[in-house]
PDBQT receptor file of N, H, CA, C and O in Angstrom, charges set to zero:
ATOM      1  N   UNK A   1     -56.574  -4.934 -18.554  1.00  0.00    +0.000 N 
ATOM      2  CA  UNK A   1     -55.125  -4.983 -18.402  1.00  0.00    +0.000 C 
ATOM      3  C   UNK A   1     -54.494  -5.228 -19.764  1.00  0.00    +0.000 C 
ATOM      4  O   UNK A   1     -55.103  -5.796 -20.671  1.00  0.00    +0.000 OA
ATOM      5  N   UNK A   2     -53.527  -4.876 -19.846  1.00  0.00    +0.000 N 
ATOM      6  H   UNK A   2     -53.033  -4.414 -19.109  1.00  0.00    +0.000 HD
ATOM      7  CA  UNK A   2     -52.662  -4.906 -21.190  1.00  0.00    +0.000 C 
ATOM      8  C   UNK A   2     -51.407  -5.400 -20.887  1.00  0.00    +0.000 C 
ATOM      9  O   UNK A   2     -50.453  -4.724 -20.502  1.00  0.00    +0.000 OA
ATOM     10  N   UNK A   3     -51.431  -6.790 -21.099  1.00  0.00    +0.000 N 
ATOM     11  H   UNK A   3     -52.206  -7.339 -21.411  1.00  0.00    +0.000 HD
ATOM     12  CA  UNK A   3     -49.972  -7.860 -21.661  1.00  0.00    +0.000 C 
ATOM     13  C   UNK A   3     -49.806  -8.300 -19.944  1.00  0.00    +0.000 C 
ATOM     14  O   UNK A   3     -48.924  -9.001 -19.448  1.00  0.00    +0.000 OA
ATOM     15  N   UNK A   4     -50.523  -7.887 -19.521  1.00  0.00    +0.000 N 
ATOM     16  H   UNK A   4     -51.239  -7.317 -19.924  1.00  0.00    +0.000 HD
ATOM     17  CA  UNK A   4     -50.370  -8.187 -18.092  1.00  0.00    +0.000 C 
ATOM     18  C   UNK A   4     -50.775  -9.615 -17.148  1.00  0.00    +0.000 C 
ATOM     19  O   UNK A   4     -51.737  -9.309 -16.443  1.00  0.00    +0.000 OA
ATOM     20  N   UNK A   5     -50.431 -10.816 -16.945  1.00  0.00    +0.000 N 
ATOM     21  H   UNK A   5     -49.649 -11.064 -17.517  1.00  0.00    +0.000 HD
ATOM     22  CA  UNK A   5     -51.073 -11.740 -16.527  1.00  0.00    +0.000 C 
ATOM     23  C   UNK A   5     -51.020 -12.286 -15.019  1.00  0.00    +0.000 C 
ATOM     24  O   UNK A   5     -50.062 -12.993 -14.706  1.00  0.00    +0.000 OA
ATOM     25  N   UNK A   6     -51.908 -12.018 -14.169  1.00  0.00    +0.000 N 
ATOM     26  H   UNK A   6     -52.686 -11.443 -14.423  1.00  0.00    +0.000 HD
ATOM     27  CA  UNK A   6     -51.755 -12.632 -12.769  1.00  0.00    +0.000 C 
ATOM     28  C   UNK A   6     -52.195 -14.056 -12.620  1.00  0.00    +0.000 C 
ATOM     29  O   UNK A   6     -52.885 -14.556 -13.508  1.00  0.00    +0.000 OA
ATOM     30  N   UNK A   7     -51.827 -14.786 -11.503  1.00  0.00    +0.000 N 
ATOM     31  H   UNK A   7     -51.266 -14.380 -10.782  1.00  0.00    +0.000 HD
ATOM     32  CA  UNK A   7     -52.031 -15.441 -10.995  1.00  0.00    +0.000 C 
ATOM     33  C   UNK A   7     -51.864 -15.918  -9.625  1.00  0.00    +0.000 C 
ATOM     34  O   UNK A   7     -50.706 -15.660  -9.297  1.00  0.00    +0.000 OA
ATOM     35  N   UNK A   8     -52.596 -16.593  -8.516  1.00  0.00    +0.000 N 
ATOM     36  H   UNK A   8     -53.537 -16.802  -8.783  1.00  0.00    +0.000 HD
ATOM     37  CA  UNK A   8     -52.705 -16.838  -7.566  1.00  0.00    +0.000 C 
ATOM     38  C   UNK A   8     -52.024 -18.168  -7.344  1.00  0.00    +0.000 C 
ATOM     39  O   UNK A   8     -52.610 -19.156  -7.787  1.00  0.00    +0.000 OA
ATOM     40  N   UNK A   9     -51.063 -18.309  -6.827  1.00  0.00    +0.000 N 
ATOM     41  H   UNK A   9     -50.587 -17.507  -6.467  1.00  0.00    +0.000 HD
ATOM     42  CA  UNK A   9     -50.429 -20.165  -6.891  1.00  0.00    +0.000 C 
ATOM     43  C   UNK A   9     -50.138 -19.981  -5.377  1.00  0.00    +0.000 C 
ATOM     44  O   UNK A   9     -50.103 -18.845  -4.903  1.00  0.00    +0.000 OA
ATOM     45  N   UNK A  10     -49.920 -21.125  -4.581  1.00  0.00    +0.000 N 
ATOM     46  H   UNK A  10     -49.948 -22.048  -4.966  1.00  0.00    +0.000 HD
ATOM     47  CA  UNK A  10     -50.000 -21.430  -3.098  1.00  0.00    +0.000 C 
ATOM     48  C   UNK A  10     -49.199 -19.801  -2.333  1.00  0.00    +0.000 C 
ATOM     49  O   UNK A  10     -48.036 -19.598  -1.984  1.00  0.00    +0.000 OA
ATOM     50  N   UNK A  11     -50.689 -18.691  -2.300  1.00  0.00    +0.000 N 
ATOM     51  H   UNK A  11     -51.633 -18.856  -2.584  1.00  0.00    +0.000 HD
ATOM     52  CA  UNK A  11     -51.039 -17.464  -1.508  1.00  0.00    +0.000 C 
ATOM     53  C   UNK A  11     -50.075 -17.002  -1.994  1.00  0.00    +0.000 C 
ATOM     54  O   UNK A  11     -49.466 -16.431  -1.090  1.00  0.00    +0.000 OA
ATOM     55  N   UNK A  12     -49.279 -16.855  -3.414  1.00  0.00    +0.000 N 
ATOM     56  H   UNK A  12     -49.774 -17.319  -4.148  1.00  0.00    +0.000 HD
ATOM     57  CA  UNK A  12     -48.430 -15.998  -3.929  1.00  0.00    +0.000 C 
ATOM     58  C   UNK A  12     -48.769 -15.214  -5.210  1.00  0.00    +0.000 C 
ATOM     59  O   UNK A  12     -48.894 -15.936  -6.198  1.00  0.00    +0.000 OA
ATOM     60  N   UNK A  13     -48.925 -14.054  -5.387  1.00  0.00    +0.000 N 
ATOM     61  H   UNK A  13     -48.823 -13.467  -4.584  1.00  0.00    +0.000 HD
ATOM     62  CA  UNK A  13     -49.468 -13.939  -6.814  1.00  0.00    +0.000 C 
ATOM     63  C   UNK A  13     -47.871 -13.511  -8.090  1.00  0.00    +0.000 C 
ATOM     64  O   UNK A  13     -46.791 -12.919  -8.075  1.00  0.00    +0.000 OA
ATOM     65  N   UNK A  14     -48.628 -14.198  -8.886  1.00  0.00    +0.000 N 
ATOM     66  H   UNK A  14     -49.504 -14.679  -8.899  1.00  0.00    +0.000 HD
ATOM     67  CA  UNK A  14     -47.771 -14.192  -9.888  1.00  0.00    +0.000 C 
ATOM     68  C   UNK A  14     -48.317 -13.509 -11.022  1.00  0.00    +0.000 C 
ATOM     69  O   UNK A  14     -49.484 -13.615 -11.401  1.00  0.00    +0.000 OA
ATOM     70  N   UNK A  15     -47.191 -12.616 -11.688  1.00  0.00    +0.000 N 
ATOM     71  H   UNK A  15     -46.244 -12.530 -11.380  1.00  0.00    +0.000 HD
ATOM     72  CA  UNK A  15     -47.198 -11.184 -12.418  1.00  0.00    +0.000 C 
ATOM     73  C   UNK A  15     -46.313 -11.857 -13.701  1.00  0.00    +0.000 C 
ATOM     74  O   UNK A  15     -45.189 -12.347 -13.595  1.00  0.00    +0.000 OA
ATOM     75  N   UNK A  16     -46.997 -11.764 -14.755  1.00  0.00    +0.000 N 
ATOM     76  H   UNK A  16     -47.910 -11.366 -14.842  1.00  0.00    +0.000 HD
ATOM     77  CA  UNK A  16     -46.600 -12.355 -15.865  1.00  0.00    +0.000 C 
ATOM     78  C   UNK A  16     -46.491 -11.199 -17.028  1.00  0.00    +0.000 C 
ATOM     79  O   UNK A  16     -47.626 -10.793 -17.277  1.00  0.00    +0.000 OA
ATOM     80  N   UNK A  17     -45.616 -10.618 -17.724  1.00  0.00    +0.000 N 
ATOM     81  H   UNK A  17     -44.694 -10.947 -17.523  1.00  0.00    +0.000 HD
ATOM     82  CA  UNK A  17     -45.455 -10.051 -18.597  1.00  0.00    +0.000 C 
ATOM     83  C   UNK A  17     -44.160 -10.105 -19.697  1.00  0.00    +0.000 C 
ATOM     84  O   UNK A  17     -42.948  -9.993 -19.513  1.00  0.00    +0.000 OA
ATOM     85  N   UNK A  18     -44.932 -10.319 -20.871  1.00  0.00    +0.000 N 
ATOM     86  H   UNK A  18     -45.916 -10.411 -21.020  1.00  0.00    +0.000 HD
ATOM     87  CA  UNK A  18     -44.000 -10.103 -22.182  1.00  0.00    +0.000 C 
ATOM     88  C   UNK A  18     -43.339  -9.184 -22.472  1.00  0.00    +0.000 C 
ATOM     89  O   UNK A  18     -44.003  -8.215 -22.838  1.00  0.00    +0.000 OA
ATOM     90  N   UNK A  19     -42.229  -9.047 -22.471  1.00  0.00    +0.000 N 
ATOM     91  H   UNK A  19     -41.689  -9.834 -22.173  1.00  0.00    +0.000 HD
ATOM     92  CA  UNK A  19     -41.046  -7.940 -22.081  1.00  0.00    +0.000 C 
ATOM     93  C   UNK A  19     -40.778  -7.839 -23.716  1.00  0.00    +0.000 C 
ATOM     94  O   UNK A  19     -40.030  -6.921 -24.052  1.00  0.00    +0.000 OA
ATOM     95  N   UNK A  20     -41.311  -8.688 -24.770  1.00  0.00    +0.000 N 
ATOM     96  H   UNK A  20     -41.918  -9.434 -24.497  1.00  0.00    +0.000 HD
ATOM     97  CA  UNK A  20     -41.202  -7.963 -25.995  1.00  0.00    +0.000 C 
ATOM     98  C   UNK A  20     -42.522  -7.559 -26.670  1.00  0.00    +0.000 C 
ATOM     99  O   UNK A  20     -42.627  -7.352 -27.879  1.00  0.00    +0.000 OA
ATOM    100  N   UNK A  21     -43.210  -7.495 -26.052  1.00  0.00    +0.000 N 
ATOM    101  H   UNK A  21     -43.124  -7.664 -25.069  1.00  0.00    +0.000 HD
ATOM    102  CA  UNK A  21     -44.791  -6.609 -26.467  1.00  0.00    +0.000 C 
ATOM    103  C   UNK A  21     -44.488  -5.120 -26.309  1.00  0.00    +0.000 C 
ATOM    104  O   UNK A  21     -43.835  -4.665 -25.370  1.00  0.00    +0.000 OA
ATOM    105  N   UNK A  22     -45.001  -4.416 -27.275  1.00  0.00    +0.000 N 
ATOM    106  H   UNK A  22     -45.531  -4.786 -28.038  1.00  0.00    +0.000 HD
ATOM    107  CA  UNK A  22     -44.722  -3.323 -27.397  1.00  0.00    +0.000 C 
ATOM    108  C   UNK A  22     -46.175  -2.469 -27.520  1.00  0.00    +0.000 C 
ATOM    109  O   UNK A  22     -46.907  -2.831 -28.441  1.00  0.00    +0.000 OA
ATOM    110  N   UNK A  23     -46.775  -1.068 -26.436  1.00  0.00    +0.000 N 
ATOM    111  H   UNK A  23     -46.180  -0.774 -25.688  1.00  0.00    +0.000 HD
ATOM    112  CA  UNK A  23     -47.924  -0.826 -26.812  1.00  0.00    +0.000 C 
ATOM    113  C   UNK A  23     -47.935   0.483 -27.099  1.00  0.00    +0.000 C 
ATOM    114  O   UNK A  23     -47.053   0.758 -27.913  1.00  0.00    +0.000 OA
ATOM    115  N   UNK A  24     -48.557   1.369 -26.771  1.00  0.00    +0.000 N 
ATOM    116  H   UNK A  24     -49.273   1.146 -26.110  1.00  0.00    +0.000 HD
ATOM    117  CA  UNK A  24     -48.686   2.635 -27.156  1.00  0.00    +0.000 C 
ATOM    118  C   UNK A  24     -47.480   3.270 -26.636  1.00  0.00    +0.000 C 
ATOM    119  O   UNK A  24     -46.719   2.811 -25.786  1.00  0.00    +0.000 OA
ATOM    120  N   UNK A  25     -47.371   4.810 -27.488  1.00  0.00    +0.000 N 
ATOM    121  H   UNK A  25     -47.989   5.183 -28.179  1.00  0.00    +0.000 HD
ATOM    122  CA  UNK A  25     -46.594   5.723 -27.114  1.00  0.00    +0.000 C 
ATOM    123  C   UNK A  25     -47.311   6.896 -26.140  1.00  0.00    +0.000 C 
ATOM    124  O   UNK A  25     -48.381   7.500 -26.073  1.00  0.00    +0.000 OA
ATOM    125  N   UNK A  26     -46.273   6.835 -25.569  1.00  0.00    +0.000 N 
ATOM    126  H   UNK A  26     -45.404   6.344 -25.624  1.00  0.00    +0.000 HD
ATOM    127  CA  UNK A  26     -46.784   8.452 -23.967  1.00  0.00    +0.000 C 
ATOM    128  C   UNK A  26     -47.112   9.494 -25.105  1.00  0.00    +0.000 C 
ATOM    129  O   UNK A  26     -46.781   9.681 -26.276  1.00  0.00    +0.000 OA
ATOM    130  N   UNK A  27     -47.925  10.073 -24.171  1.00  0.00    +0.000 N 
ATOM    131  H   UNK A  27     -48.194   9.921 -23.220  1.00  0.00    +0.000 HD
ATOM    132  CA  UNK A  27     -48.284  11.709 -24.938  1.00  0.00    +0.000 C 
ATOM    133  C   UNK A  27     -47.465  12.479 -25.056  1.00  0.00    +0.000 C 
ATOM    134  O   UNK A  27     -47.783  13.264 -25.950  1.00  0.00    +0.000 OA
ATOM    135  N   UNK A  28     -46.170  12.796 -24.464  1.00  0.00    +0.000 N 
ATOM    136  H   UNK A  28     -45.912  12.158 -23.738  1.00  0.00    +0.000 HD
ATOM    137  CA  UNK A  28     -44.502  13.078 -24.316  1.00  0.00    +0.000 C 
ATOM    138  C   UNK A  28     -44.259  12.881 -25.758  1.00  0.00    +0.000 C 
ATOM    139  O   UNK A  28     -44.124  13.712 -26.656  1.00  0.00    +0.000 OA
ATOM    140  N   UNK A  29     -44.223  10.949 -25.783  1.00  0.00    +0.000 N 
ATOM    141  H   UNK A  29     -44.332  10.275 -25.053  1.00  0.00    +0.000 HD
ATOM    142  CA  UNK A  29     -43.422  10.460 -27.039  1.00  0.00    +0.000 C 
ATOM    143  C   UNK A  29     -42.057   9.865 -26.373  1.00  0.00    +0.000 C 
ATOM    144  O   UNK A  29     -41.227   9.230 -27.022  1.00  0.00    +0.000 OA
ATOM    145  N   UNK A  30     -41.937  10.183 -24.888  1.00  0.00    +0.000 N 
ATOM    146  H   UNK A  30     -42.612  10.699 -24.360  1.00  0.00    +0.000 HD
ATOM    147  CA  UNK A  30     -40.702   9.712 -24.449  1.00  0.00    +0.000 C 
ATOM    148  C   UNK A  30     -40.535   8.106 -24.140  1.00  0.00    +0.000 C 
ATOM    149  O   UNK A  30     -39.530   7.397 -24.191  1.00  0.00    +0.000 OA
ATOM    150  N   UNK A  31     -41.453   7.897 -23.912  1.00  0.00    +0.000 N 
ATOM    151  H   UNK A  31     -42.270   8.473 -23.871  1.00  0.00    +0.000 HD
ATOM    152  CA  UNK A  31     -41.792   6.531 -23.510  1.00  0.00    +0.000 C 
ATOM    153  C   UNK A  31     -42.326   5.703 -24.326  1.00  0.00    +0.000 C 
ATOM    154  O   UNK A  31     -42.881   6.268 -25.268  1.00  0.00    +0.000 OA
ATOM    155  N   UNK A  32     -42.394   4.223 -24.337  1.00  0.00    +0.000 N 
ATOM    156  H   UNK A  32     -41.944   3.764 -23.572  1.00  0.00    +0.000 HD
ATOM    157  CA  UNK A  32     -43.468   3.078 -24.544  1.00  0.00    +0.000 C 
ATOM    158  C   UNK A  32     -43.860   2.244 -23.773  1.00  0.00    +0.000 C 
ATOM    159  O   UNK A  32     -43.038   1.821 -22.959  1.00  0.00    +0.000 OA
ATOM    160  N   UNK A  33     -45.336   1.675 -23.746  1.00  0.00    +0.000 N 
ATOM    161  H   UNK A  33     -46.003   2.019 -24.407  1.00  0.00    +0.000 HD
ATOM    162  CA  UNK A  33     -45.862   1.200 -22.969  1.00  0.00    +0.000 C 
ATOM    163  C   UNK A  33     -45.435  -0.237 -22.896  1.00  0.00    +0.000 C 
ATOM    164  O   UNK A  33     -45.125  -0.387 -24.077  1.00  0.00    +0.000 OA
ATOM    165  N   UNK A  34     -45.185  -1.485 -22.288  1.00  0.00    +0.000 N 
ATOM    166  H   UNK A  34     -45.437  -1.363 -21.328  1.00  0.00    +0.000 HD
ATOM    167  CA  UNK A  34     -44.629  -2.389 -22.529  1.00  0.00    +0.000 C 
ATOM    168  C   UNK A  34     -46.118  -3.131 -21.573  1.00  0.00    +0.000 C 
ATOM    169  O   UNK A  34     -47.007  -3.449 -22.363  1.00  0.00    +0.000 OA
ATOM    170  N   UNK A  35     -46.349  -3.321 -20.609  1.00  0.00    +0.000 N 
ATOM    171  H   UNK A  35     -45.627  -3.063 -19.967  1.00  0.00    +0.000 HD
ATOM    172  CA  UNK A  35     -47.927  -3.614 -20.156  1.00  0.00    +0.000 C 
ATOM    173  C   UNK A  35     -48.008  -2.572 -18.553  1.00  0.00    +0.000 C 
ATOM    174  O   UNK A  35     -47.157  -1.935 -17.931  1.00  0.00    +0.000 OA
ATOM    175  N   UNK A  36     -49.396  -2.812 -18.363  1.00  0.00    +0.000 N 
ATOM    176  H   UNK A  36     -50.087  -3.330 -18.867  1.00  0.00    +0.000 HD
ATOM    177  CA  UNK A  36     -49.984  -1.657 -17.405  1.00  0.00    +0.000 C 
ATOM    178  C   UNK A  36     -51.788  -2.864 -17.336  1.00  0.00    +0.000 C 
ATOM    179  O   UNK A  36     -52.392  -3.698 -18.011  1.00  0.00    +0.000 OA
ATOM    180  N   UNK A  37     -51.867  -2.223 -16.207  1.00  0.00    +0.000 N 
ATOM    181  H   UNK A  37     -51.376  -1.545 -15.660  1.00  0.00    +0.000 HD
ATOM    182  CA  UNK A  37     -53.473  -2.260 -15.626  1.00  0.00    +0.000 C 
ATOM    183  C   UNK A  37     -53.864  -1.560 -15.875  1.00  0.00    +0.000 C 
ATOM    184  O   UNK A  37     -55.068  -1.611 -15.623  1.00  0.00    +0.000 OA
ATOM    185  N   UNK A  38     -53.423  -0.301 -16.540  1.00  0.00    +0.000 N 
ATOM    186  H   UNK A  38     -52.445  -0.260 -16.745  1.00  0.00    +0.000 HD
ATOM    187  CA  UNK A  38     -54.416   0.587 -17.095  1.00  0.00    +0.000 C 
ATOM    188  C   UNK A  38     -55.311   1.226 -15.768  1.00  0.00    +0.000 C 
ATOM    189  O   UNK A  38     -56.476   1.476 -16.077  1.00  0.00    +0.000 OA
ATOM    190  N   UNK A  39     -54.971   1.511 -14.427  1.00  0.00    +0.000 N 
ATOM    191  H   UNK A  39     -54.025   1.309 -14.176  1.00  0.00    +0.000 HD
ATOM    192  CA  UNK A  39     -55.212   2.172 -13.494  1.00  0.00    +0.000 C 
ATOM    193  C   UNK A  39     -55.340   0.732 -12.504  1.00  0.00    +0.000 C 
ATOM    194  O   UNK A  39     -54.944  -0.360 -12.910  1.00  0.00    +0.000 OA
ATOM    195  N   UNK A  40     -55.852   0.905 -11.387  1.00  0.00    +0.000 N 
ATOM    196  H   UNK A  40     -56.174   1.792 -11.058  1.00  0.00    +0.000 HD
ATOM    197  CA  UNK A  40     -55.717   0.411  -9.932  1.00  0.00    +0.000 C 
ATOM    198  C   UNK A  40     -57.166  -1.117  -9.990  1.00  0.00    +0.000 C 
ATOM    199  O   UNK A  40     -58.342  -0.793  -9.826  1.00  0.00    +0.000 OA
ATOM    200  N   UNK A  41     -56.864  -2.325 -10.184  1.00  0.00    +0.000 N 
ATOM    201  H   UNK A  41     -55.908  -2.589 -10.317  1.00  0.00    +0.000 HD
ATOM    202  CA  UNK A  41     -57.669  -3.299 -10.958  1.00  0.00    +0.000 C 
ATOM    203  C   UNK A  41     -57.813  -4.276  -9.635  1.00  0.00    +0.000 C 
ATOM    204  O   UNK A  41     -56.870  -4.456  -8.865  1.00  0.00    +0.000 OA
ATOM    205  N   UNK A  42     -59.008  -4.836  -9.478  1.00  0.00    +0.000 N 
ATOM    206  H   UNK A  42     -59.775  -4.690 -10.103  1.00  0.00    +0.000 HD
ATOM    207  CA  UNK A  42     -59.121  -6.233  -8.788  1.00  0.00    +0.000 C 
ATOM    208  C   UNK A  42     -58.502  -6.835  -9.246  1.00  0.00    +0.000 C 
ATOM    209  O   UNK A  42     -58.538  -6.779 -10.475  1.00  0.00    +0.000 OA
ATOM    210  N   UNK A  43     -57.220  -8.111  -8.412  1.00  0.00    +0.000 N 
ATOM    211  H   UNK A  43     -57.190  -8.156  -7.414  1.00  0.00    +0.000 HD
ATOM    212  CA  UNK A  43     -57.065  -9.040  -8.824  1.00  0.00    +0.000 C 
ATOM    213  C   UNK A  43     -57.879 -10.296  -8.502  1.00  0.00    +0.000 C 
ATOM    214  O   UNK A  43     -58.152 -10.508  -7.321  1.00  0.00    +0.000 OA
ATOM    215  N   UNK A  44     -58.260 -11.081  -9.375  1.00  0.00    +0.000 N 
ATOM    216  H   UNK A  44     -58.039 -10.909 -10.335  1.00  0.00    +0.000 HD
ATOM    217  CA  UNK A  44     -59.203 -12.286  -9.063  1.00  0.00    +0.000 C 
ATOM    218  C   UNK A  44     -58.496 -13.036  -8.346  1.00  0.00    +0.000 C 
ATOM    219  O   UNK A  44     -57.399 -13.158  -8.891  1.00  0.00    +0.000 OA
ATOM    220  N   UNK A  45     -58.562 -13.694  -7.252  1.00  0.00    +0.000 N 
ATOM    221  H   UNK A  45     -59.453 -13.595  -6.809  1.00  0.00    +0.000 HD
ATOM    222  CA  UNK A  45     -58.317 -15.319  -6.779  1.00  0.00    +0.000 C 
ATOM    223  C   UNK A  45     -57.625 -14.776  -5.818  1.00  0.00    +0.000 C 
ATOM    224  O   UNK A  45     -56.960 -15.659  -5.275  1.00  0.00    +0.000 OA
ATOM    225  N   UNK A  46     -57.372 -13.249  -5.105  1.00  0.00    +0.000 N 
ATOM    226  H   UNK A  46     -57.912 -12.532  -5.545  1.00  0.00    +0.000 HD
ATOM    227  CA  UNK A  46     -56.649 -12.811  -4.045  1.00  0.00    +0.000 C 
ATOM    228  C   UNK A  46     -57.595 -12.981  -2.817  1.00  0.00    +0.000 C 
ATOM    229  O   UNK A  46     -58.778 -13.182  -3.088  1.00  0.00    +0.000 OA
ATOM    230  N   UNK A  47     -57.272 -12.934  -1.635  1.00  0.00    +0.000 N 
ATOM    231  H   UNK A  47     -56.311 -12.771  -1.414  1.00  0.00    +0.000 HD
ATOM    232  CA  UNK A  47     -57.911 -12.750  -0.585  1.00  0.00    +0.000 C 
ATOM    233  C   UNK A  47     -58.332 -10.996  -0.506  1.00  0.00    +0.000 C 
ATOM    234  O   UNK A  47     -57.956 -10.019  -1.154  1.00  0.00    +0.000 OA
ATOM    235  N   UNK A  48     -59.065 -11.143   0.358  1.00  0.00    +0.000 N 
ATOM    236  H   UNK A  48     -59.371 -11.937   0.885  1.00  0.00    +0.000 HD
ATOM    237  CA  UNK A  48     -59.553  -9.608   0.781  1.00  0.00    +0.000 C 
ATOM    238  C   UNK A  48     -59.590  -8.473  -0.555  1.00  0.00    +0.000 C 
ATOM    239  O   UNK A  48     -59.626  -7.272  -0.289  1.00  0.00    +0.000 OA
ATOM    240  N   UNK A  49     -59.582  -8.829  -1.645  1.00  0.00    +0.000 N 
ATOM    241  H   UNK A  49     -59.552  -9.805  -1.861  1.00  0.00    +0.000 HD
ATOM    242  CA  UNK A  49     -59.914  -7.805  -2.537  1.00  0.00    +0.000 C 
ATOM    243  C   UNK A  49     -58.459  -7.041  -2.969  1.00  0.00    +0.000 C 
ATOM    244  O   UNK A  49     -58.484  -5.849  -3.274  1.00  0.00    +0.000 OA
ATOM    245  N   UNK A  50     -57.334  -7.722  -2.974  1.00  0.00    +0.000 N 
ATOM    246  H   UNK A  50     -57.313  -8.690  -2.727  1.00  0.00    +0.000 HD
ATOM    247  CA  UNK A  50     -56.017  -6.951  -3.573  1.00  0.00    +0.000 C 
ATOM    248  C   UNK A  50     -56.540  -6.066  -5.042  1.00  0.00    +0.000 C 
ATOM    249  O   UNK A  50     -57.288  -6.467  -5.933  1.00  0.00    +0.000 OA
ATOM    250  N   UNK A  51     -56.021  -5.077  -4.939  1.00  0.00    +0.000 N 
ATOM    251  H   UNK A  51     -55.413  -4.751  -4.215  1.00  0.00    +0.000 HD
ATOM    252  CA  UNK A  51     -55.538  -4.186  -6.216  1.00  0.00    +0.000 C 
ATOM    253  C   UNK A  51     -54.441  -4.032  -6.605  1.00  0.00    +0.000 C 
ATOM    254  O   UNK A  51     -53.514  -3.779  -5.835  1.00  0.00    +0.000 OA
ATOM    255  N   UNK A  52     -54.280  -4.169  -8.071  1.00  0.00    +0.000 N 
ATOM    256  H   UNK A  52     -55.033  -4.374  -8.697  1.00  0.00    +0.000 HD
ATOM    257  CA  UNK A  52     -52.688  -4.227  -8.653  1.00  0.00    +0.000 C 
ATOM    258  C   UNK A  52     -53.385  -2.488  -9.366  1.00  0.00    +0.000 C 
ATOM    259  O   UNK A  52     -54.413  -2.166  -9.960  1.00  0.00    +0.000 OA
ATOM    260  N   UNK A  53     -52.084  -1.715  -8.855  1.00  0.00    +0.000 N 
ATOM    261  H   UNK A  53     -51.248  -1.978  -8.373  1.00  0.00    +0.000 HD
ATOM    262  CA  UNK A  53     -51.951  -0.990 -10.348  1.00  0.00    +0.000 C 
ATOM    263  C   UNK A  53     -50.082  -0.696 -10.575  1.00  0.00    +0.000 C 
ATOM    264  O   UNK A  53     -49.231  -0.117  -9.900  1.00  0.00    +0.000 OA
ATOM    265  N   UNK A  54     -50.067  -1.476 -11.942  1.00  0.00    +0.000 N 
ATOM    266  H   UNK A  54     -50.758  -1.947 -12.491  1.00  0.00    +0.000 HD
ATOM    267  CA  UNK A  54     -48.626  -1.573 -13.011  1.00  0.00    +0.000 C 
ATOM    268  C   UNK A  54     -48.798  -0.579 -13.966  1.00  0.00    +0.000 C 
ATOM    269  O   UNK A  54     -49.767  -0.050 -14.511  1.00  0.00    +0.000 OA
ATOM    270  N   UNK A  55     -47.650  -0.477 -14.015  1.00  0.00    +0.000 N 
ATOM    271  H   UNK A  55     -46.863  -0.907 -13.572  1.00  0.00    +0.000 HD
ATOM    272  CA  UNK A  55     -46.996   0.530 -15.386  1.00  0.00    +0.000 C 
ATOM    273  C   UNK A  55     -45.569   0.396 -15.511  1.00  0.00    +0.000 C 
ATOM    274  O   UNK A  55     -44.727   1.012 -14.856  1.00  0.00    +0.000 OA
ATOM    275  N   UNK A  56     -45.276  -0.863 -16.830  1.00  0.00    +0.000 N 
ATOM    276  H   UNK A  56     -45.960  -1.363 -17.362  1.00  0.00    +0.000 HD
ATOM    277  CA  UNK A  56     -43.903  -0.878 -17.134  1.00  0.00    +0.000 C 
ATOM    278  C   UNK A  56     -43.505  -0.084 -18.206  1.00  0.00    +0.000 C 
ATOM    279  O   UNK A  56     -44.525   0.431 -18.663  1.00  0.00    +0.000 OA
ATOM    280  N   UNK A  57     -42.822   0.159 -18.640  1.00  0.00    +0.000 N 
ATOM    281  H   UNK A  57     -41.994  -0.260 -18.268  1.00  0.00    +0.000 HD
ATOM    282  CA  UNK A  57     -42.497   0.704 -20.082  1.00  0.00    +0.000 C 
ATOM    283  C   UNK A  57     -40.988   0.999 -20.494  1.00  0.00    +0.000 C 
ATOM    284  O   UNK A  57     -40.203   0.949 -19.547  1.00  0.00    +0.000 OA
ATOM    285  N   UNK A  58     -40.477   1.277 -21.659  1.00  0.00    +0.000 N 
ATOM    286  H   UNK A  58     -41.114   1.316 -22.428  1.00  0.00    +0.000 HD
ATOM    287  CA  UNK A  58     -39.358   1.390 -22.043  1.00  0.00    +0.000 C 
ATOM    288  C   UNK A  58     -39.567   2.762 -22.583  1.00  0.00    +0.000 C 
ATOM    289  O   UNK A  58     -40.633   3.321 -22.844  1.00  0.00    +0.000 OA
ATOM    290  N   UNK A  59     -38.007   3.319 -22.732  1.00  0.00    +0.000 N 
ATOM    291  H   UNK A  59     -37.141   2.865 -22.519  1.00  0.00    +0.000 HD
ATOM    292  CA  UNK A  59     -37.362   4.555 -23.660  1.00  0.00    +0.000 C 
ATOM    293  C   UNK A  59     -37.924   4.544 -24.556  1.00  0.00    +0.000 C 
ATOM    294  O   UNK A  59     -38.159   3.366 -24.823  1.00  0.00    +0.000 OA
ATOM    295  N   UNK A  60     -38.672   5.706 -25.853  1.00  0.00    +0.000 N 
ATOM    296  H   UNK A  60     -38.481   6.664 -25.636  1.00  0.00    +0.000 HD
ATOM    297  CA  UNK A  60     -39.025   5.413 -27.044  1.00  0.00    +0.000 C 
ATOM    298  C   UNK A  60     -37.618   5.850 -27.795  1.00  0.00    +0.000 C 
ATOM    299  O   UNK A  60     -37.121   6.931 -27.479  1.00  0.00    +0.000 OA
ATOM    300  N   UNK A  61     -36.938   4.976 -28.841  1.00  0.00    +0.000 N 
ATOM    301  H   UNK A  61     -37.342   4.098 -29.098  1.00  0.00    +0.000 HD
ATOM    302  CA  UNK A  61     -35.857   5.174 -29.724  1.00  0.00    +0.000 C 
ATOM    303  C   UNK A  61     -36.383   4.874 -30.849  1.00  0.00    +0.000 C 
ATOM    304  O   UNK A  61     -35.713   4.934 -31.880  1.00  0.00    +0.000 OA
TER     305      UNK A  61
């Protein structure tokens, strides 16, 4: 995962990301990556095996 942080707190998961991290550019060029799972990921400490898959990103200017 990239900039991406979960956590499990009383059966709620919590999604933590730095909104000024900045990562790669799209193959476009239109975009930037801001954090992602980088495809469909176990989250640890979930019941039954949850999968996160994220993809935030901003405009590239």
């Amino acid at each position: 995962m990239e900039n991406v942080h979960c956590e499990v707190k009383d059966n709620k998961l919590i999604i933590t990301i730095d909104l000024g991290h900045r990562g790669a550019v799209s193959s476009s060029g239109k975009t930037v990556r801001v954090a992602s799972t980088l495809g469909n990921q176990y989250v640890p400490g979930t019941p039954d095996g949850f999968k996160l898959g994220l993809n935030a990103y901003v405009p590239n200017r």
